[in-house]
NUKOLKE-398018 format. One record per residue (C-alpha): x negated, y, z negated; residue in one letter. Coordinates in nm, 2 decimals. Last residue first. Layout:
REC    east   north      up  rest
REC       X       Y       Z     A
...
//
This chain:
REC    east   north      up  rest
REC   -4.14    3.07    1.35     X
REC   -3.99    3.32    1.52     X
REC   -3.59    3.41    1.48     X
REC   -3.44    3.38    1.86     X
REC   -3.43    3.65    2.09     X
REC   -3.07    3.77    2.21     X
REC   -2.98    3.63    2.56     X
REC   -2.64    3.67    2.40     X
REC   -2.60    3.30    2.57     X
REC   -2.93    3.17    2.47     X
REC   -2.89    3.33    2.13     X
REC   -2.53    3.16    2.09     X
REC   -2.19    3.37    2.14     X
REC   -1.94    3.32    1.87     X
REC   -1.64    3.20    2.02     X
REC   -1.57    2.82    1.91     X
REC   -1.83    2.80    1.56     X
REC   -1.72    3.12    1.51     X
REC   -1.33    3.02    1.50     X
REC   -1.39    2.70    1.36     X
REC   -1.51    2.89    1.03     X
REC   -1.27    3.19    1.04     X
REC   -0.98    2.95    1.06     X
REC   -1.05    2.79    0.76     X
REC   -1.12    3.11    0.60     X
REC   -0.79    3.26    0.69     X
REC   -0.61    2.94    0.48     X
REC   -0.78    3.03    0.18     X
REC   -0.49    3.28    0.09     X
REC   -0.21    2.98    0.22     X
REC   -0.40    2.75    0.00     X
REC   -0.42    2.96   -0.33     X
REC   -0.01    3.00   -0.31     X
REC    0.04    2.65   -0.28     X
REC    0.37    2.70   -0.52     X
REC    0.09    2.74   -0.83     X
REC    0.08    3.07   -1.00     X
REC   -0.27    3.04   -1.20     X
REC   -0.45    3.26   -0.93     X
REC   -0.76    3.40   -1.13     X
REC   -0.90    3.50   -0.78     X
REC   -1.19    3.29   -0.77     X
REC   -1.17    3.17   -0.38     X
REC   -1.35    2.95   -0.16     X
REC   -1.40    2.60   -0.44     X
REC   -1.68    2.44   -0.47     X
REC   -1.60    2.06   -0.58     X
REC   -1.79    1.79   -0.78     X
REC   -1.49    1.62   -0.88     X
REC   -1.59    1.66   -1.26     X
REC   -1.69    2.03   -1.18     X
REC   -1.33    2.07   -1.01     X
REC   -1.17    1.90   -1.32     X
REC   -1.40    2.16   -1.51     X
REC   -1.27    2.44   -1.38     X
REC   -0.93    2.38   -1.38     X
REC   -0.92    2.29   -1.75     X
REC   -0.76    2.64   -1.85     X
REC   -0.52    2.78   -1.60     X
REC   -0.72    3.09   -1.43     X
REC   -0.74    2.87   -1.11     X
REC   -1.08    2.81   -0.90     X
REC   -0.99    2.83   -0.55     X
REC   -0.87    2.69   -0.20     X
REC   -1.05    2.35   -0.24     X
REC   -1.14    2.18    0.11     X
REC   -1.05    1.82    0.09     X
REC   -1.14    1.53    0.35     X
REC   -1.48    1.46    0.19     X
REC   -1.30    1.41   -0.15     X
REC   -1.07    1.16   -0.02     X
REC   -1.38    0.87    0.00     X
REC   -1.32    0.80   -0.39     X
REC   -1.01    0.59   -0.30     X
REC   -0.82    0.53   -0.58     X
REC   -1.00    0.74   -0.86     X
REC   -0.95    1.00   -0.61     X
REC   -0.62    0.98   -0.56     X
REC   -0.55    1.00   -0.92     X
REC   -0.80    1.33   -0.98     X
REC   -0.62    1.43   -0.63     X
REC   -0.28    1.49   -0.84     X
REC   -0.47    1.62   -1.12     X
REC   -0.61    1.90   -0.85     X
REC   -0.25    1.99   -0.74     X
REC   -0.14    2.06   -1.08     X
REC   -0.47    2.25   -1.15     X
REC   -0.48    2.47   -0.85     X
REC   -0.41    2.46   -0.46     X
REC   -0.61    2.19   -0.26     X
REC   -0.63    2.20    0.15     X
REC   -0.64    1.86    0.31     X
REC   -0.83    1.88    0.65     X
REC   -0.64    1.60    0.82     X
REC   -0.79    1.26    0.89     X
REC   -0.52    1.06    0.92     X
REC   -0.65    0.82    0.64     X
REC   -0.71    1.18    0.45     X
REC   -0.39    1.29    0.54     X
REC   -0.22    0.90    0.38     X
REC   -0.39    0.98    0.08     X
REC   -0.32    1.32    0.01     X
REC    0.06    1.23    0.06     X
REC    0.08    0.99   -0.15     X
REC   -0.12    1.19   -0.45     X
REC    0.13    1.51   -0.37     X
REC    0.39    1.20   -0.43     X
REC    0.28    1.09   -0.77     X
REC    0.23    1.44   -0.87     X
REC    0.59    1.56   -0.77     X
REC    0.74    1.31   -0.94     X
REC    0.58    1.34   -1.25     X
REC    0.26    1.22   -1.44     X
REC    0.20    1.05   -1.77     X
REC    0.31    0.70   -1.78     X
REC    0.33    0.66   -1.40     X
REC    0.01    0.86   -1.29     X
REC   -0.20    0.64   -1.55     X
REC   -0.05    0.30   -1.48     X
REC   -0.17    0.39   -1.13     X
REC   -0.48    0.50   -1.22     X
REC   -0.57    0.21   -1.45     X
REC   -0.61    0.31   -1.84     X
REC   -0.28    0.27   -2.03     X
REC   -0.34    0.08   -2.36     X
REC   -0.33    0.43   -2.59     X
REC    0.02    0.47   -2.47     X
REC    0.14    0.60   -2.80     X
REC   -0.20    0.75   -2.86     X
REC   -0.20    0.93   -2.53     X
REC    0.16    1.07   -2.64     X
REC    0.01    1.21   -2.97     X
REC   -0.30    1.34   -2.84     X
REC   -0.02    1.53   -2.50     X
REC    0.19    1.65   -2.83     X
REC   -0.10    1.81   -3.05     X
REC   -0.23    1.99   -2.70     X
REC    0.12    2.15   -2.61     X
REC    0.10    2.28   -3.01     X
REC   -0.21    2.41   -2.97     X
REC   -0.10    2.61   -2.60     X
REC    0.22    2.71   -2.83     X
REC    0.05    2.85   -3.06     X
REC   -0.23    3.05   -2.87     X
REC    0.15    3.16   -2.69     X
REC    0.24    2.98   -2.36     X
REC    0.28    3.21   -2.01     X
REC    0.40    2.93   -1.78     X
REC    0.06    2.70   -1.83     X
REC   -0.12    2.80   -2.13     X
REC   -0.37    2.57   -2.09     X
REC   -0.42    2.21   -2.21     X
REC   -0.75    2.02   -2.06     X
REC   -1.05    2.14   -2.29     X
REC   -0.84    2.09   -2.59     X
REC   -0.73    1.76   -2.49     X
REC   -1.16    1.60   -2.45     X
REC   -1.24    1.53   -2.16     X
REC   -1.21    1.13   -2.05     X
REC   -1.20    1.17   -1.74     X
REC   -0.90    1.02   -1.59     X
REC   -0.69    1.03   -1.96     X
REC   -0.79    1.37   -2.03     X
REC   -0.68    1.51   -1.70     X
REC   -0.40    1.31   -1.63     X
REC   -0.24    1.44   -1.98     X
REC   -0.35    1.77   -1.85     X
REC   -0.16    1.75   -1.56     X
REC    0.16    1.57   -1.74     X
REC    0.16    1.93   -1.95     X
REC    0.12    2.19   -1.66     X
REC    0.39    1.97   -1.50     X
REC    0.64    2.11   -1.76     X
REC    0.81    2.30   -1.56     X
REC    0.80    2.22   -1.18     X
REC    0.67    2.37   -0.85     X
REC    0.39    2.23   -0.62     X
REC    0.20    2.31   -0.40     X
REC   -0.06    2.11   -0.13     X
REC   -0.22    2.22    0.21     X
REC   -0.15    2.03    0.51     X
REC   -0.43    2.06    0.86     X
REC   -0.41    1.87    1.12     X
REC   -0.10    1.93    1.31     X
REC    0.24    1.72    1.36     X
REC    0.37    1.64    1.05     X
REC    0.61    1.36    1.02     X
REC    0.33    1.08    0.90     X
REC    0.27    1.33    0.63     X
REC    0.61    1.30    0.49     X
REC    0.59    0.93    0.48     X
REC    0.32    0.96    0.27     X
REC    0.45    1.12    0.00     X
REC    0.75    0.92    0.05     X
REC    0.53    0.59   -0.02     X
REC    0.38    0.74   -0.32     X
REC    0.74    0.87   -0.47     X
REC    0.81    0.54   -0.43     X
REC    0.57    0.35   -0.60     X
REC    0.59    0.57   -0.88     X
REC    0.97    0.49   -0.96     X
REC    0.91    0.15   -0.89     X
REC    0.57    0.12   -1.19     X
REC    0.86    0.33   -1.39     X
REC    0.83    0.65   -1.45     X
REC    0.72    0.89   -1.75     X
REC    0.63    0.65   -1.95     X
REC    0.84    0.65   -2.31     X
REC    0.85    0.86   -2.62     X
REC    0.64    1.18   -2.55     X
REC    0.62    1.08   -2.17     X
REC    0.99    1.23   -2.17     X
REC    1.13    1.07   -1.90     X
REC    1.10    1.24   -1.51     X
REC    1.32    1.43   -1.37     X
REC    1.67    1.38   -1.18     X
REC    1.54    1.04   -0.99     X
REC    1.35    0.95   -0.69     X
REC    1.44    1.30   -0.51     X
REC    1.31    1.26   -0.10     X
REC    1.54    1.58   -0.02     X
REC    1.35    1.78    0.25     X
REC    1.47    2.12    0.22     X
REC    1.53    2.39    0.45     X
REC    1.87    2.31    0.59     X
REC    2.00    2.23    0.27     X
REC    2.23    1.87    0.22     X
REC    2.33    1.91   -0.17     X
REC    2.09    2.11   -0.39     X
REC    2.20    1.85   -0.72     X
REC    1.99    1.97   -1.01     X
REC    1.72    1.80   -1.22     X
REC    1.49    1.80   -0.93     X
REC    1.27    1.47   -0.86     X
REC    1.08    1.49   -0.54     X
REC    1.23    1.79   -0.35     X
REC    1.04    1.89   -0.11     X
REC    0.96    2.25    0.03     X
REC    0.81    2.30    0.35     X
REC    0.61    2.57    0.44     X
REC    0.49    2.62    0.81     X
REC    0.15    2.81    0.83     X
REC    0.13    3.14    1.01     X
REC   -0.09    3.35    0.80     X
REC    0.12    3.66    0.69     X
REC    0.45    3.35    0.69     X
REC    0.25    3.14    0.41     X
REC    0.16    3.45    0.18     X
REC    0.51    3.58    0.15     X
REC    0.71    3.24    0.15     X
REC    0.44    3.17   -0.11     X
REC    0.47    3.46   -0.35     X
REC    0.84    3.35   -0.39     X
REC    1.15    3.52   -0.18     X
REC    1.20    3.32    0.15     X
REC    1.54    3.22    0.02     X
REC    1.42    2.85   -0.01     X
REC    1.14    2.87   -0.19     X
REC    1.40    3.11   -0.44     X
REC    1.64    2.80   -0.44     X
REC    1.33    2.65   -0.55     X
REC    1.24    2.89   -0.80     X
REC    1.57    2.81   -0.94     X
REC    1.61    2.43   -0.92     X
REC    1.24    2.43   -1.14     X
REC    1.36    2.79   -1.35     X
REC    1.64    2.56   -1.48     X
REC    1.37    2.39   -1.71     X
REC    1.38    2.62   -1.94     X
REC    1.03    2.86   -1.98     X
REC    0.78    2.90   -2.18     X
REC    0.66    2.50   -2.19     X
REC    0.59    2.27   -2.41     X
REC    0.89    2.24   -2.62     X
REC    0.90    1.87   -2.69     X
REC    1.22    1.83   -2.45     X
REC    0.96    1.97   -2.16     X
REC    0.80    1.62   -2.15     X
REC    1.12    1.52   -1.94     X
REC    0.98    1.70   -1.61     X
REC    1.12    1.82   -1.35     X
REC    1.06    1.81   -0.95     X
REC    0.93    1.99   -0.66     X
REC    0.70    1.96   -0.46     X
REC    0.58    2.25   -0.16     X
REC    0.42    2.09    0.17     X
REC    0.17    2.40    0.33     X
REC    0.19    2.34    0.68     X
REC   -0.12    2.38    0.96     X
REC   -0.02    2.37    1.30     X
REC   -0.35    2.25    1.47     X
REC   -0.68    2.37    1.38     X
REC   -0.96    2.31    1.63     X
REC   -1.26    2.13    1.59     X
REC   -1.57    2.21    1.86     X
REC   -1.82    1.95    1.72     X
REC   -1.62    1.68    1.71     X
REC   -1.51    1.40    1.47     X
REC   -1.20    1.56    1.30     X
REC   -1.34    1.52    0.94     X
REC   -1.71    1.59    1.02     X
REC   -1.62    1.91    1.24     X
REC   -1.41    2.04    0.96     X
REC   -1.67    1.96    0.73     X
REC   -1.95    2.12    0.97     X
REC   -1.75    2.49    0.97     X
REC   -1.67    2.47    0.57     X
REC   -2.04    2.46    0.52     X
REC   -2.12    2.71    0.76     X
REC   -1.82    2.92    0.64     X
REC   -2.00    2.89    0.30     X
REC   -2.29    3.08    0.38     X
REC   -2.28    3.29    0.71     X
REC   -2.61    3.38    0.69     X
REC   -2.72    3.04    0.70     X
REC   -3.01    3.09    0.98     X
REC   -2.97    3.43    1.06     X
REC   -2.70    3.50    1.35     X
REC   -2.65    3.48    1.70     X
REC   -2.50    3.11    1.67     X
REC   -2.81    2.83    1.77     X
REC   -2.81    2.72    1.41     X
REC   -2.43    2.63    1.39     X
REC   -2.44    2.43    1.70     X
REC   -2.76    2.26    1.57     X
REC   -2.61    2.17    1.29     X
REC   -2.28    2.05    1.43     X
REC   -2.49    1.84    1.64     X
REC   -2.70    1.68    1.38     X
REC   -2.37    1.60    1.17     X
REC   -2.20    1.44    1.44     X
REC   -2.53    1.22    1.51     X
REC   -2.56    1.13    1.13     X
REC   -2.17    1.04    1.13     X
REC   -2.11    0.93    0.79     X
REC   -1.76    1.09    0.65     X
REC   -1.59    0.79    0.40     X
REC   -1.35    0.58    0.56     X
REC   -0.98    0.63    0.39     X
REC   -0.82    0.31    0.30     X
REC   -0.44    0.38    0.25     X
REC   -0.31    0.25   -0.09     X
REC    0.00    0.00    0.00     X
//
């Protein structure tokens, strides 16, 4: 069920990209980490001249039953409401997602709310929230299983090359850091963050609950068994879907901390992802940092984003574009006829 992904090892690809990058009427590396971006593009799509296609950003949705321990600063209504706002064309990543020209679709994997048939929405809901992970897993081994095989469904119906990841759901600050500590073994208080807005109290209290739920499922240690006991909906299938872009290989574009968690699982599933995924920015939310130090990541942007809704991938997306743009129209030194650096 797991795709395979094949990691990138193409010593031929990589020489050529190099020198294509080199022979650019520029300094050697003086266009830092556009270079970089420029050769893993290359590397993922197998070519020296890649091209985006139709990028989308794919939005989750879905609740969360850990919110019943009060871990969050706002109800869980603002889930079905920011979604209705998704689906308005009002939130930050309507805004940002339309400047760039990347399709947005919004999904909901586990609302607590009944949207009925919506134009705009792709209704793949495997139940009305998650359990509270506080007394019981989160899903069942089913329930995971098949918001994994819609997440990947999903990327099977997208036509370009290029998906970045969002998500939207209170509470999922919470199963995040759960995943966080459990995957890597850091310690609570180095995962929990304030999330929605939380008080220094209320950040201490989120962390008291997540040590007391680990301890309640203190036998839980496999990925899988991981995402279902202490992830949500919207995880699991952000996780399916990563996987089955990678196998594909898309350039997967990663938003913040919930997004992140959800490659932390992928990850420890098939550790060849990471050289599909180009990570949009570092977020403000407490713990991102150091997931992305534990993946080994460099992420474009520090903006202290801690918004979620994909909003850090449709900002990075211009730098993407930037990269396989010079490596397509910059003129070379041979072409320029501009003298080359000596040696």
């Amino acid at each position: 069920m797991i795709p395979h992904i094949v990691p990138l090892a193409d010593p031929q690809l990589a020489v050529r990209l190099a020198q294509a990058i080199d022979n650019k009427t520029k300094p050697l590396g003086s266009l830092g980490a556009l270079e970089t971006l420029a050769r893993q593009i290359g590397m993922i799509q197998g070519t020296a001249t890649p091209t985006l296609r139709e990028p989308a950003i794919l939005v989750f949705a879905a609740d969360h039953g850990i919110v019943a321990e009060g871990v969050s600063a706002y109800p869980q209504d603002v889930t079905w409401q920011m979604v209705e706002n998704f689906l308005a064309g009002g939130a930050a990543i309507n805004v940002f997602a339309a400047q760039n020209a990347c399709a947005l679709q919004v999904v909901d994997a586990g609302v607590a709310h009944d949207f009925g048939v919506r134009e705009r929405l792709l209704d793949r809901k495997v139940a009305r929230g998650t359990r509270n992970f506080a007394v019981e897993a989160a899903m069942t081994p089913d329930q995971c299983a098949q918001a994994l095989r819609h997440g990947m469904d999903l990327i099977d119906a997208l036509p370009g090359n290029v998906v970045g990841f969002g998500e939207m759901g209170i509470g999922n600050t919470t199963a995040a850091a759960a995943l966080m500590h459990k995957l890597t073994g850091i310690a609570v208080a180095a995962c929990v963050g304030a999330g929605t807005g939380l008080s220094p109290e209320g950040v201490l209290h989120k962390g008291r609950v997540i040590e007391a739920a680990v301890q309640r499922h203190a036998g839980v240690d496999a990925p899988l068994d991981v995402l279902a006991t202490f992830g949500g909906f919207e995880i699991a299938m952000m996780a399916g879907a990563m996987l089955r872009a990678a196998e594909r290989r898309m350039v997967l574009l990663i938003d913040g901390f919930i997004v992140t968690s959800a490659l932390l699982v992928a990850a420890r599933l098939q550790p060849a992802i990471l050289d599909y995924c180009v990570f949009a920015h570092c977020s403000d939310e407490n713990g991102h940092r150091r997931m992305l130090d534990t993946l080994g990541a460099t992420p474009l942007l520090n903006l202290d984003l801690r918004l979620g809704e994909g909003t850090g991938c449709a900002l990075a997306l211009p730098l993407l574009h930037a990269a396989v743009n010079f490596l397509d129209r910059m003129a070379t030194f041979a072409s320029a006829q501009v003298s080359e650096q000596s040696a």
